[in-house]
N, CA, C and O of each residue as an XYZ file, in Angstrom:
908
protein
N     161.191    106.803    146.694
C     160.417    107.964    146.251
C     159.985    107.809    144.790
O     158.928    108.298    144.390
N     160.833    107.108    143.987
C     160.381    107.118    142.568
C     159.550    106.111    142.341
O     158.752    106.047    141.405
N     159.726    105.280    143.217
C     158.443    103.658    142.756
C     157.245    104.382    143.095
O     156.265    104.092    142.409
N     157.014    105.653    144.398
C     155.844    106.091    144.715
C     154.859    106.896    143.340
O     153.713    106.932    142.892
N     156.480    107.561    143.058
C     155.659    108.210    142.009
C     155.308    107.497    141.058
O     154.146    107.571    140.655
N     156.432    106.437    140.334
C     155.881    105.595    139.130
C     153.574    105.297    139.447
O     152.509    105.469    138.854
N     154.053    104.853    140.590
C     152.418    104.027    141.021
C     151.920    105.090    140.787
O     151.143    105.004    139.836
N     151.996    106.101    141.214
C     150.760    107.794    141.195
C     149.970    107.656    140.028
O     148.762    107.525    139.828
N     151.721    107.768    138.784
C     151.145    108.130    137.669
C     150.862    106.712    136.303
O     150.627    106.725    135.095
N     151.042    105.700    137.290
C     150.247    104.331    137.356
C     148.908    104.667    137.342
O     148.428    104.986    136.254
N     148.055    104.661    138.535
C     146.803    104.988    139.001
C     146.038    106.215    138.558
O     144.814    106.331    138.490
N     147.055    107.200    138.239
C     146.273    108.473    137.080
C     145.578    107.978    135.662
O     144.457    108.063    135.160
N     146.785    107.448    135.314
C     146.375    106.829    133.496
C     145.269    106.000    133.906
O     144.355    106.388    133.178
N     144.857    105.166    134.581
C     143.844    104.065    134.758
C     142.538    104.861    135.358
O     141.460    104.266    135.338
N     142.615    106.365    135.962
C     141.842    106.814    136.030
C     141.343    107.617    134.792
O     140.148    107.783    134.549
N     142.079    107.967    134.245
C     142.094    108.772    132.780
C     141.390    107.760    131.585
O     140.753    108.179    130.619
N     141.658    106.373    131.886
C     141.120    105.523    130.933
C     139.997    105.474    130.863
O     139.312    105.736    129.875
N     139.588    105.072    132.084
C     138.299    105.318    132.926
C     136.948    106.367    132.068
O     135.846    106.187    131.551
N     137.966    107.573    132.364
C     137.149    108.839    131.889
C     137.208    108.940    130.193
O     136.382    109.578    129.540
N     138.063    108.373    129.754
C     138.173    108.398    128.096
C     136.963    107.358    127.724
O     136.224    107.518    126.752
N     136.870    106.189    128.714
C     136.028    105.347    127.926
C     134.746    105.642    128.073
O     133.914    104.992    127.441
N     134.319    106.779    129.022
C     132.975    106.995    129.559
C     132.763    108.329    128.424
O     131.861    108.262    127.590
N     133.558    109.362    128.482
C     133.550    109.883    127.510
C     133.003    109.165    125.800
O     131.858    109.166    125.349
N     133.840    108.798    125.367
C     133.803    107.585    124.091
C     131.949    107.086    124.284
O     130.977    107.379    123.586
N     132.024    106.546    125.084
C     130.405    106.175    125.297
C     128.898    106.881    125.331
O     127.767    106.433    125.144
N     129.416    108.181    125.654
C     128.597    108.996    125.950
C     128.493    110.178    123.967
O     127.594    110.851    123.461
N     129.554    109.916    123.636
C     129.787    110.541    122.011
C     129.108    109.731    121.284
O     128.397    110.212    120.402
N     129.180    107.847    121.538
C     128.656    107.417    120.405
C     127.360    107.589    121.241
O     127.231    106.416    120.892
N     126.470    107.827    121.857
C     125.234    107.961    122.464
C     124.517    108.840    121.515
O     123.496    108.615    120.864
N     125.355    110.009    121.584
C     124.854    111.582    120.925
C     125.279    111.290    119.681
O     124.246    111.649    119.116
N     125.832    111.000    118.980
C     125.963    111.003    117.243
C     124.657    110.019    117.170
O     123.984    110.363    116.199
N     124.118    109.013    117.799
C     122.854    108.329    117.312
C     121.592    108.810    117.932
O     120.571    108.122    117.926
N     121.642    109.644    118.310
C     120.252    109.816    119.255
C     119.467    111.020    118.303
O     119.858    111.386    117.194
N     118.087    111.608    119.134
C     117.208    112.224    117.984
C     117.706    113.795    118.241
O     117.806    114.226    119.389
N     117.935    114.414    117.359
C     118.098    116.264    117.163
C     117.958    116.812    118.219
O     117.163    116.301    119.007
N     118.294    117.383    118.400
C     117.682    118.612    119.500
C     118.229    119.818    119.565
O     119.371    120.028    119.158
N     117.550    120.637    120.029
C     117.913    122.194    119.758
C     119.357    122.488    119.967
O     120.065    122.065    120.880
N     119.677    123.245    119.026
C     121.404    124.325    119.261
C     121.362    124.791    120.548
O     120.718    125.839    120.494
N     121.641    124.617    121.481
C     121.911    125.355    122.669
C     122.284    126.668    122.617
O     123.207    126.781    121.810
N     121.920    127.926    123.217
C     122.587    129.271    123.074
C     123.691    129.157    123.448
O     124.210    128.163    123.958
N     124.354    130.631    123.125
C     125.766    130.646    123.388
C     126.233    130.826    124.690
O     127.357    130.557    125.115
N     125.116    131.389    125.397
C     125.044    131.831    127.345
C     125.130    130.343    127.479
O     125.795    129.828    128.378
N     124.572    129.759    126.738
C     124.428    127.878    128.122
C     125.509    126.779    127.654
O     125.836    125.716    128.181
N     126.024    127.528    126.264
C     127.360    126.917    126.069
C     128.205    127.558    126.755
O     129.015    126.731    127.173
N     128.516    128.762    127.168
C     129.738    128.742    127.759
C     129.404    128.144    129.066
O     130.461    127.756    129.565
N     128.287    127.870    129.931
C     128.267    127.261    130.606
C     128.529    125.775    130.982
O     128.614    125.190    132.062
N     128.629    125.369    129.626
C     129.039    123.952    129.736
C     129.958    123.346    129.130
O     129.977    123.366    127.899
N     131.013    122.612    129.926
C     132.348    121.796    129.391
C     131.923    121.441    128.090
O     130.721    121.283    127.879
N     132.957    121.260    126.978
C     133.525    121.081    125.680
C     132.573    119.685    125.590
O     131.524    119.496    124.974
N     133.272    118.891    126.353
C     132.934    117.690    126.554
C     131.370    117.020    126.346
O     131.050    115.974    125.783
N     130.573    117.999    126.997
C     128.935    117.705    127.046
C     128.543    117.638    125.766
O     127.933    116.606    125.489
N     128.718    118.513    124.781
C     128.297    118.992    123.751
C     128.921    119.125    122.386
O     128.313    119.354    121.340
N     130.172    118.956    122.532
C     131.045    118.679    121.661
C     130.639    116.795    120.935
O     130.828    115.717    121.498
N     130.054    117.078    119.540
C     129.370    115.847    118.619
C     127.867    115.723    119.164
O     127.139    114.762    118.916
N     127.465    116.957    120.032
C     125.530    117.004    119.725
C     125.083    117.019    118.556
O     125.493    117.695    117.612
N     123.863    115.956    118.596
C     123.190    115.936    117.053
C     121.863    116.481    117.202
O     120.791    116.031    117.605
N     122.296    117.672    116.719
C     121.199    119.033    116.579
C     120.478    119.182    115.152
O     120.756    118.638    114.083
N     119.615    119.959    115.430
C     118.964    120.560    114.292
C     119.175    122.070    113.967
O     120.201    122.486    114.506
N     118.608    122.869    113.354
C     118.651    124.406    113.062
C     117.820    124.152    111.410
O     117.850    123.337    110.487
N     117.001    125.634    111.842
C     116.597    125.469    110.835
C     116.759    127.388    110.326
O     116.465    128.293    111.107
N     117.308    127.633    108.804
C     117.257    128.734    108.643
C     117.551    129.100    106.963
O     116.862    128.515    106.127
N     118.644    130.130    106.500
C     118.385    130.244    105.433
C     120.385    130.191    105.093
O     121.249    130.767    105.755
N     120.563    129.365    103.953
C     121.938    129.792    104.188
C     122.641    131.592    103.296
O     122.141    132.390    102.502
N     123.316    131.544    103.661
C     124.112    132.964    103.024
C     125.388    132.677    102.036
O     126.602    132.827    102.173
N     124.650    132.252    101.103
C     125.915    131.921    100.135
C     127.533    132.596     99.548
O     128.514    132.024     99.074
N     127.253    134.036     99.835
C     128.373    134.758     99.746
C     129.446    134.752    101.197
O     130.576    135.228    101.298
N     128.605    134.019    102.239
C     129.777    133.720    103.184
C     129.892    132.481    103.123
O     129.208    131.831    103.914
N     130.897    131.663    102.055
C     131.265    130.778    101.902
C     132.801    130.682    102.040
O     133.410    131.631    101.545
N     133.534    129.719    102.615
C     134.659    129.025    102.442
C     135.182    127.932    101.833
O     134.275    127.173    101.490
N     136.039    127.614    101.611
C     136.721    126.738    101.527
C     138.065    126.189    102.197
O     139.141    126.762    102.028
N     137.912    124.961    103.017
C     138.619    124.664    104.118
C     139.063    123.415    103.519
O     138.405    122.480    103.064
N     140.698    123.650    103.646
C     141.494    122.296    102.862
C     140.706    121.096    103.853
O     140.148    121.202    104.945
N     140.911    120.032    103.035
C     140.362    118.391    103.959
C     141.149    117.382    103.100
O     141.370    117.371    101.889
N     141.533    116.472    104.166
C     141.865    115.441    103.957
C     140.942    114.578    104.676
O     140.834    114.415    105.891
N     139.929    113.756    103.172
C     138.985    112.709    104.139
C     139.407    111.133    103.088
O     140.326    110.870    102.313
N     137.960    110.229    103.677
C     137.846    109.387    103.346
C     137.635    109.144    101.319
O     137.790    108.072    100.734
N     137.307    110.318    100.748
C     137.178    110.463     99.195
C     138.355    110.729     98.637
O     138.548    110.549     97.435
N     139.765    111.439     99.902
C     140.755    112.354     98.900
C     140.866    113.422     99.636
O     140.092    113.709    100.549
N     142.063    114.230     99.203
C     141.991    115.657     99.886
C     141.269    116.736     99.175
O     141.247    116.716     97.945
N     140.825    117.439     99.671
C     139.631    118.781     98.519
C     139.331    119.561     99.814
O     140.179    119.729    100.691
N     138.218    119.971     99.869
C     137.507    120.952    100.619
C     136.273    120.551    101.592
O     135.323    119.827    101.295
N     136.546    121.266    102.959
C     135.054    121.168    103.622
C     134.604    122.591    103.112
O     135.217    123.613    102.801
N     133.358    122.251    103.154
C     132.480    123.543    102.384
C     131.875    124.487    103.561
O     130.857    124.170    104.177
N     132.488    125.485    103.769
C     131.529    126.203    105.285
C     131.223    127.258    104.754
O     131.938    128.077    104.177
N     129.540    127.246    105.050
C     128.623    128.016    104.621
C     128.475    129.095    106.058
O     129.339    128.929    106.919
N     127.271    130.314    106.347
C     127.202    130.454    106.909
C     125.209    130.593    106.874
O     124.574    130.987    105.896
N     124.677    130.202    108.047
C     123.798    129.940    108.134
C     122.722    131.217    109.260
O     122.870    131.589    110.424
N     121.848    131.501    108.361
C     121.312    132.703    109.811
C     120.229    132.225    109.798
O     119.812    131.906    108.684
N     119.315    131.972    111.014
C     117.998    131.484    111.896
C     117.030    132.413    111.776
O     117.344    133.595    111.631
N     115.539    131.959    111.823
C     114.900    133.130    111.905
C     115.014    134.383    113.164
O     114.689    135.571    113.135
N     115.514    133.684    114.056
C     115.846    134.349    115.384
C     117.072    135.425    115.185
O     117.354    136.153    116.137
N     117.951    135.548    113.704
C     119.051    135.722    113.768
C     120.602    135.260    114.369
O     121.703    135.763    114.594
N     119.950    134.053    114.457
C     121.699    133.726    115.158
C     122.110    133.198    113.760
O     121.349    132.902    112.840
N     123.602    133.132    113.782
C     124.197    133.016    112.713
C     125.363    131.613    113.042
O     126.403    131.612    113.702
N     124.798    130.689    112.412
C     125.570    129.356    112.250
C     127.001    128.504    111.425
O     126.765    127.595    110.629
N     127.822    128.746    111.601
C     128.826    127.746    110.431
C     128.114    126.760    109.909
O     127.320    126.143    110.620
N     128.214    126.585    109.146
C     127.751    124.880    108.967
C     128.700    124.231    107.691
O     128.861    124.677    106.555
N     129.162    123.219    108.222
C     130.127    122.327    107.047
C     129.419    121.500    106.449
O     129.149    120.380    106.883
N     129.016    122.008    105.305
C     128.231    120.948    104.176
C     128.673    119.717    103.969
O     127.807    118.842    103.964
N     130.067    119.310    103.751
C     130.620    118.745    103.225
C     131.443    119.237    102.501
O     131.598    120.449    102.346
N     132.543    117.709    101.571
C     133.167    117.725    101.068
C     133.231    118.182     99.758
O     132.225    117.680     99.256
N     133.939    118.992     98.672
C     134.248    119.250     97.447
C     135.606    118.886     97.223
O     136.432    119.006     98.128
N     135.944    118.406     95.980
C     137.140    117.892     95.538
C     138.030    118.898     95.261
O     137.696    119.995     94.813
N     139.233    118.537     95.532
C     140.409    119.918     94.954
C     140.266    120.001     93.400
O     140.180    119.095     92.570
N     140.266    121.448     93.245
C     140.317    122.071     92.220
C     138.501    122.939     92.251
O     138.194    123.476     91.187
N     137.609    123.011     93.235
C     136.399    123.331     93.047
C     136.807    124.843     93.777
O     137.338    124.957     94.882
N     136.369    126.092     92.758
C     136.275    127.251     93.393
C     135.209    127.722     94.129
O     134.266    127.092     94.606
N     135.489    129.030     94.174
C     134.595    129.284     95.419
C     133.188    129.654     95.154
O     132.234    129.649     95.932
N     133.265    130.085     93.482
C     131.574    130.293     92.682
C     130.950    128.869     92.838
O     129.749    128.786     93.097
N     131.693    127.770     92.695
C     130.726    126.121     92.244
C     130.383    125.830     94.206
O     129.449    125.161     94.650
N     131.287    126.449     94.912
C     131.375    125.847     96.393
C     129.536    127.197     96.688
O     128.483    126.774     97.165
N     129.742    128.511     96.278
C     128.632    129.118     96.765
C     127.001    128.531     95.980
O     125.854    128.441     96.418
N     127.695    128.199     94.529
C     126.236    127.906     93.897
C     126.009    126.878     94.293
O     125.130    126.466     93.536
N     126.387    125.486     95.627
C     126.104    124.660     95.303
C     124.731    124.670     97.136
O     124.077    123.708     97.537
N     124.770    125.664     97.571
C     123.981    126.162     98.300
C     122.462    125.956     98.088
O     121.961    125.954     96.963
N     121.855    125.808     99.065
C     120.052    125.398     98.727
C     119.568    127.213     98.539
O     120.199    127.855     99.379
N     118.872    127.911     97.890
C     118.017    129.215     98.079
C     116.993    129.120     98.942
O     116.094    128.440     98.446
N     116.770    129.466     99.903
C     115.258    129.626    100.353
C     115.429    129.008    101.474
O     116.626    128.730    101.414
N     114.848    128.395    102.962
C     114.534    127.568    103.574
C     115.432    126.408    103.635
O     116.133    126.013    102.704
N     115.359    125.934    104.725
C     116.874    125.048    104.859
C     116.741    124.732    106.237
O     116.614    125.478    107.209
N     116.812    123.002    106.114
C     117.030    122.372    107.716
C     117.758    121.279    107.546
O     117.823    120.356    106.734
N     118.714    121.886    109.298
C     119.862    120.946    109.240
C     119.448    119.945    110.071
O     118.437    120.089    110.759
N     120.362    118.559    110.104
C     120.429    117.859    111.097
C     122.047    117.560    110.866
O     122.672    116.992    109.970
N     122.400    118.172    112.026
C     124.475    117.836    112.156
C     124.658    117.576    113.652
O     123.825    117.582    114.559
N     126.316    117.287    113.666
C     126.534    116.881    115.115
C     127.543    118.470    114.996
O     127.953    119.015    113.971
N     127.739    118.946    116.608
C     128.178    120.360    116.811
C     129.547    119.774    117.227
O     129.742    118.764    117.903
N     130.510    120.667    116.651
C     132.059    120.976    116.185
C     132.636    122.394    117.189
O     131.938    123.381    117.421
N     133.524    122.267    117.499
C     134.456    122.905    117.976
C     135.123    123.597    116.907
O     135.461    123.149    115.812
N     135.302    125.059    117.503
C     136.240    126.050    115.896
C     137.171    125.386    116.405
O     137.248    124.721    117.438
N     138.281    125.756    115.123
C     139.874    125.109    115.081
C     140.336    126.339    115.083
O     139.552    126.858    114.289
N     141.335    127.500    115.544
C     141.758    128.804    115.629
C     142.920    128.203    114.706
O     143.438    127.089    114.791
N     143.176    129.176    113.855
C     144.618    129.356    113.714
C     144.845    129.072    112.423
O     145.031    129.861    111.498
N     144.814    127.681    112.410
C     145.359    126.734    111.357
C     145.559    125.191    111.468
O     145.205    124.621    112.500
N     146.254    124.329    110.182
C     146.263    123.421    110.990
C     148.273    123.623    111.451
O     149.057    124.551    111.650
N     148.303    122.156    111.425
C     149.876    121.738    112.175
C     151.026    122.665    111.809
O     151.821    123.240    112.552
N     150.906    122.673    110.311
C     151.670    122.896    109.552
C     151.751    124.091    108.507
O     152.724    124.500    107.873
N     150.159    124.612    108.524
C     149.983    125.604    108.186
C     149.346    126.776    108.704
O     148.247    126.476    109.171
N     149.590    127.909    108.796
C     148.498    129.106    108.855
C     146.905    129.454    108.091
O     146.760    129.586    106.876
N     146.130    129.527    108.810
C     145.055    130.199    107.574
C     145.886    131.621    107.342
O     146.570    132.173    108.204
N     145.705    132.011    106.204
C     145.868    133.223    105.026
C     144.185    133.929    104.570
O     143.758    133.941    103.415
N     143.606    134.349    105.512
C     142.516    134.865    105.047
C     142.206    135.616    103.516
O     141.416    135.513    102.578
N     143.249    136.341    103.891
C     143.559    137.096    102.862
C     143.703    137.008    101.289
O     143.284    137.740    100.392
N     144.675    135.488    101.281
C     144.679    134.881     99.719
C     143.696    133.717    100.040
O     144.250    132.732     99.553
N     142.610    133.347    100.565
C     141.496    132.451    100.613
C     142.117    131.369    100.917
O     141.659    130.390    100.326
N     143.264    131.088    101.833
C     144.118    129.838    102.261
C     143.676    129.442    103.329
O     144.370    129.919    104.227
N     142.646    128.631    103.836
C     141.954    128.189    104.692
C     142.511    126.751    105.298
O     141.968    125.865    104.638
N     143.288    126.240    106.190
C     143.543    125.582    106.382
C     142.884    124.751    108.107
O     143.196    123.580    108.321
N     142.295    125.276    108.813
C     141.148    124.726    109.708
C     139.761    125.882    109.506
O     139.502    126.874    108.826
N     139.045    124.953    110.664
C     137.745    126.057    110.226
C     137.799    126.672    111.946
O     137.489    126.157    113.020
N     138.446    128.236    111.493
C     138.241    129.017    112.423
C     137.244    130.042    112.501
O     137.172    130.977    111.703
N     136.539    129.870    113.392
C     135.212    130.570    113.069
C     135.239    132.100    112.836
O     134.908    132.775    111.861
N     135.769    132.444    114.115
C     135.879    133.909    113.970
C     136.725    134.265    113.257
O     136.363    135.199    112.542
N     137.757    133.933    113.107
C     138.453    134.252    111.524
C     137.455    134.391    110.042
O     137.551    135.229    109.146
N     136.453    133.193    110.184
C     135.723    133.005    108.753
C     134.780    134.346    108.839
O     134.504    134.840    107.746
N     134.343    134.884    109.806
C     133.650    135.497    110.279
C     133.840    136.933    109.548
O     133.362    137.679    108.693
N     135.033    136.763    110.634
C     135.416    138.355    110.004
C     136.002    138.591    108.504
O     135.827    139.662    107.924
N     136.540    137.766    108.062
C     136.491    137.352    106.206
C     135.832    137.508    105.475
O     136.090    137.592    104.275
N     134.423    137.620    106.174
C     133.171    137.186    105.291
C     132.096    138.903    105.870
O     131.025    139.187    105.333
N     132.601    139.580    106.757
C     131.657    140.388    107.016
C     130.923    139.840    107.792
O     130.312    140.779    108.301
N     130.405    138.527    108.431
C     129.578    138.220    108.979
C     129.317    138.700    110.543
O     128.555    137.967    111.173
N     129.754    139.624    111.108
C     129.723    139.410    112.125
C     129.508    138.448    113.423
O     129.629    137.224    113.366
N     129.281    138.938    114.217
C     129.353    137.787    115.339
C     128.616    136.844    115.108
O     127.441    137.169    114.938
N     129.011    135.003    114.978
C     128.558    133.798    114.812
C     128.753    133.275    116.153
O     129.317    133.670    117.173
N     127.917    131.980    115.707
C     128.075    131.241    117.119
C     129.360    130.404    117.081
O     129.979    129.889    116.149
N     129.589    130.450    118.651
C     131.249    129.457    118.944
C     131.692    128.424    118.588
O     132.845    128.000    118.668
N     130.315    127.732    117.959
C     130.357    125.894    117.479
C     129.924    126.210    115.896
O     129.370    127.276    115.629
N     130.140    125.458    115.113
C     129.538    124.987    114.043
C     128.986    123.313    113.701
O     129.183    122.384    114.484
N     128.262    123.176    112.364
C     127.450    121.782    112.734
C     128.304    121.374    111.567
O     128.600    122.070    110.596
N     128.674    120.050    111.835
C     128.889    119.255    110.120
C     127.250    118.445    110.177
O     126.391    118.122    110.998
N     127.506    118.399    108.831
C     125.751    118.538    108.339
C     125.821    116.915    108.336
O     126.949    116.452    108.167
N     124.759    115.999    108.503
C     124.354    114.906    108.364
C     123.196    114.383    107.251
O     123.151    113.418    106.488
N     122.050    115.791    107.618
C     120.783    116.143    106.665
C     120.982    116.917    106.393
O     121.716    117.616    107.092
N     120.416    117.452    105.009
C     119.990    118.953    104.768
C     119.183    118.866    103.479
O     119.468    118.486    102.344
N     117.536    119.585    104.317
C     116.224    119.257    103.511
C     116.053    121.064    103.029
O     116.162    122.058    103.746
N     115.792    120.971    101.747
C     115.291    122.416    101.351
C     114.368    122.116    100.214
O     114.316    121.232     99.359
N     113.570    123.304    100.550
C     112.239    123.278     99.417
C     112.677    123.498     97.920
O     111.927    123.183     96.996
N     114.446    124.283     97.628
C     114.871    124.061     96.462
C     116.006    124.358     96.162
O     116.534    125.410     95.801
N     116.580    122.715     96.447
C     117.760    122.531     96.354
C     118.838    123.068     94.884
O     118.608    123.281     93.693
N     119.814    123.111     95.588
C     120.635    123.318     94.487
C     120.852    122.796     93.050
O     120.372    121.663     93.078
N     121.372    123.056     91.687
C     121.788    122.086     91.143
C     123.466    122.099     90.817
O     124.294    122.991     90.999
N     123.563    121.154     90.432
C     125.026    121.435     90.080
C     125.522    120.083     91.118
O     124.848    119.079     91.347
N     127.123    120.453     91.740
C     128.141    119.470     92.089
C     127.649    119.975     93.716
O     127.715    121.109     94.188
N     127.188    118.822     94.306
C     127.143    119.422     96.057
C     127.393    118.526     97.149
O     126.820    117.437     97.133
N     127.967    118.743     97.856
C     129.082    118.487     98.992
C     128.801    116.962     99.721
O     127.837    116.646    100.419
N     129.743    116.292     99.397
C     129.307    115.144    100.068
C     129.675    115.340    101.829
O     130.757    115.593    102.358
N     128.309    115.110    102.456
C     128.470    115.589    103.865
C     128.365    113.941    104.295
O     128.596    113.045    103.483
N     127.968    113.695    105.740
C     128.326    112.391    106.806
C     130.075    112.056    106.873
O     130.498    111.009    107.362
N     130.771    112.880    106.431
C     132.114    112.167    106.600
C     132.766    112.035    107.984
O     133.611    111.171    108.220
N     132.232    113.148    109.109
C     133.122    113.589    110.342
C     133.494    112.134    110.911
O     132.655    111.275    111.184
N     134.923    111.987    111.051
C     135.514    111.062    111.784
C     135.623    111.837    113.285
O     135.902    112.988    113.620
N     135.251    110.585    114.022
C     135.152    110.533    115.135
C     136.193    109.671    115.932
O     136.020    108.454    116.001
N     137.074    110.160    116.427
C     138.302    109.067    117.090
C     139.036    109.643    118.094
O     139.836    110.556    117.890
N     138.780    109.101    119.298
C     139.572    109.644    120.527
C     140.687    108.712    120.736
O     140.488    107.505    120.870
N     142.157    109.378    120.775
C     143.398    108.483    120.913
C     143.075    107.894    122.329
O     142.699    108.629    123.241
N     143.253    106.394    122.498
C     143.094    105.857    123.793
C     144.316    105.038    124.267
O     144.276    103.812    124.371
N     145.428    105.802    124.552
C     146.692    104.970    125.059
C     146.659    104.773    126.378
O     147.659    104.412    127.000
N     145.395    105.013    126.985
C     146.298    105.251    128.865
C     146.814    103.650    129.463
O     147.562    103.501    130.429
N     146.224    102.542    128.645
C     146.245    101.143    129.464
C     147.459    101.062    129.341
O     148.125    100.783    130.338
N     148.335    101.369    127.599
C     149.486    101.151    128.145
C     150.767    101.836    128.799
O     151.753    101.315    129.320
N     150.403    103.298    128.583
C     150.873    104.464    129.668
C     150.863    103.658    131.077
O     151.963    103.547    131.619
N     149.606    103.011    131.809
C     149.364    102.626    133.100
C     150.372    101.450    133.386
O     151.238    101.411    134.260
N     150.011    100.374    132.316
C     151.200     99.838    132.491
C     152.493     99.741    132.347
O     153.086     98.906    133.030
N     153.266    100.630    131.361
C     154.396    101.732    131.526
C     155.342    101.804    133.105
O     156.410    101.330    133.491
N     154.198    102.729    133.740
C     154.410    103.243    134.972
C     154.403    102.785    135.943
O     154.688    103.303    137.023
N     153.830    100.955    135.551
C     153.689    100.402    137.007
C     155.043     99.571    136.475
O     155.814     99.126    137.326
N     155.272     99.406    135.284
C     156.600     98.330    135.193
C     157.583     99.332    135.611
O     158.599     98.852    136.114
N     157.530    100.586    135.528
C     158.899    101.293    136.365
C     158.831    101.609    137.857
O     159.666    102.312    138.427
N     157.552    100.916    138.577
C     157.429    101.334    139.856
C     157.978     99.522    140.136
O     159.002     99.379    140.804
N     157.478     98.632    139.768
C     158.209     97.174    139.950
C     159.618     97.244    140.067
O     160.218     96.915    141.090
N     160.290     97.773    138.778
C     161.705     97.356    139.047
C     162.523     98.568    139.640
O     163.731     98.605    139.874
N     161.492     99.634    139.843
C     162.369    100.711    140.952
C     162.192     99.828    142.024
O     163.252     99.655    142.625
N     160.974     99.028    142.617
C     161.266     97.931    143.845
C     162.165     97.037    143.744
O     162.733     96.756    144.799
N     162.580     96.332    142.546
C     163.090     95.758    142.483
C     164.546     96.435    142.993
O     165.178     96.127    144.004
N     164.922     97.571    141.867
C     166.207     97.438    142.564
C     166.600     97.937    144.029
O     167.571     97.660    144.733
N     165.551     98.735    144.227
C     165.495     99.109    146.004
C     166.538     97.595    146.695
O     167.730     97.561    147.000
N     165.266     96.286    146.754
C     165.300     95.208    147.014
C     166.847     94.931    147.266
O     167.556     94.998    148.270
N     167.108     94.545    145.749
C     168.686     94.224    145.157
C     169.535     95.149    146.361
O     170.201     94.531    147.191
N     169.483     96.391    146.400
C     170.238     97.713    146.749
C     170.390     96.635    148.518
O     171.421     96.134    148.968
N     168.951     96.594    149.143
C     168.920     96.452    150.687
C     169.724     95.049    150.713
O     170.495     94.838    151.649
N     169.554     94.114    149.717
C     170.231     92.959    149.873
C     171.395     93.044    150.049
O     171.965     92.538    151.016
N     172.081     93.843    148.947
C     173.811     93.996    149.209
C     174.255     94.748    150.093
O     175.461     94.945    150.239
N     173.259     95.332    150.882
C     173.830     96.206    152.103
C     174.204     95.101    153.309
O     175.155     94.865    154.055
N     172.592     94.462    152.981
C     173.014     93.327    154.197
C     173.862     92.246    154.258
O     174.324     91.548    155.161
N     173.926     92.280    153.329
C     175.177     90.643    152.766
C     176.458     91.537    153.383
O     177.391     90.958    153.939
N     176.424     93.041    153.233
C     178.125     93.752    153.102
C     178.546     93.993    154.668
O     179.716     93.994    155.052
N     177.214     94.230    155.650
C     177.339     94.334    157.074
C     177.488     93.022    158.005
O     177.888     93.104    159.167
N     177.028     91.459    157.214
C     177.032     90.804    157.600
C     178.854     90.012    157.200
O     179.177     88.928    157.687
C-alpha cells in the first residue's frame, strides 16, 4: 500500500513540474510582449491568478500624490521603500501603482513630491495585493508601518476608496512634467517561481523502490522460513 502511494505522489510532482514549467513559460512570454489594456475588475475575477498575474499593461491617468505609501523592500540596491502611489483613469478607476524603489531614510513628503503633476502613462507588469503583512511583520497603518502592499488596507489609509484588486510595478512612466527631485528607481520586480518538484518526484519514487524492495526481502524470508 505504501509503494502505491509513494508512486501517486511520484507521478503528482512530475505532473506539477509539468505545470510549473508551462506556467514559467507563459510569465516570461507576458513580461516581454507589447501592453495591453488593464482588464476590469468583472473579467478579473473571472480569471485564475495565474493568467494575469505579471501582465504587461498600460494605464494611462493622473497620479494622486497624497495617496502615497511607503512599503519596506528589500531589493537588488538595498533595503528602503517601494513607492505606491495611487493612480485614477479618466474613466475613474483607481490604480496602485509601485513606482519604484526609494532608499531607507526617504519620507513620505520626498516619496509624494517625487510624483509626475498632470498626465501620466504607465507601462508595468500587474501584481497581486499582499494582505496583511509580510512573514514577520504586521502592516501598522496607523504609525505608517507598511510592511507588504496591501491594497485595501492602503486604500482605506489613504481615503481612497474602492481600488482595483491588482496593482502595476511600473516599467515606464512618460509625463508631460515630470517630477524633480530624488525618483524611484522602478524595473526591479523579481520574478522567481520555486521549482523543486523533479526532486520531490524523485524523493517519492526512491521510497516507492525500496518500499518494493523491502516487500521483496519480507516475501523472500517468508519463503526460505516455509521451505
Amino acid at each position: 500500500m505504501a509503494a502505491v502511494l509513494f508512486l501517486a505522489l511520484g507521478i503528482w510532482q512530475v505532473q506539477r513540474m509539468h505545470w510549473k514549467h508551462d506556467l514559467i513559460d507563459r510569465v516570461n512570454a507576458r513580461v516581454t510582449a507589447a501592453p495591453v489594456t488593464l482588464p476590469t475588475p468583472d473579467a478579473l475575477s473571472k480569471m485564475h491568478k495565474d493568467s494575469y498575474e505579471y501582465l504587461r499593461v498600460e494605464i494611462a491617468g493622473q497620479y494622486r500624490p497624497a495617496a502615497t505609501a511607503l512599503v519596506r523592500a528589500a531589493t537588488a540596491l538595498g533595503t528602503g521603500y517601494w513607492t505606491m502611489t495611487l493612480l485614477e483613469t479618466g474613466e475613474g478607476r483607481k490604480v496602485w501603482v509601485n513606482r519604484g524603489y526609494l532608499p531607507s531614510g526617504t519620507d513620505l513628503a520626498t516619496a509624494r513630491a517625487s510624483a509626475p503633476d498632470g498626465p501620466v502613462r504607465v507601462i508595468g507588469l500587474v501584481r497581486l495585493s499582499e494582505p496583511g503583512g509580510s512573514l514577520l511583520q504586521s502592516n501598522r497603518p496607523a504609525d505608517e508601518r507598511w510592511y507588504s502592499r496591501d491594497l485595501a488596507a492602503l486604500s482605506a489609509a489613504r481615503g481612497a476608496g474602492r481600488s482595483e484588486p491588482v496593482f502595476i510595478d511600473v516599467q515606464e512612466e512618460k509625463a508631460n512634467r515630470p517630477a524633480k527631485g530624488e525618483m524611484p528607481v522602478s524595473g526591479l520586480t523579481v520574478i522567481n517561481f520555486p521549482d523543486n518538484h523533479l526532486v520531490y518526484a524523485l524523493t517519492w519514487f526512491a521510497l516507492c523502490a525500496l518500499s518494493l524492495f523491502g516487500i521483496f526481502l519480507a516475501w523472500s524470508r517468508t519463503g526460505r522460513s516455509l521451505a
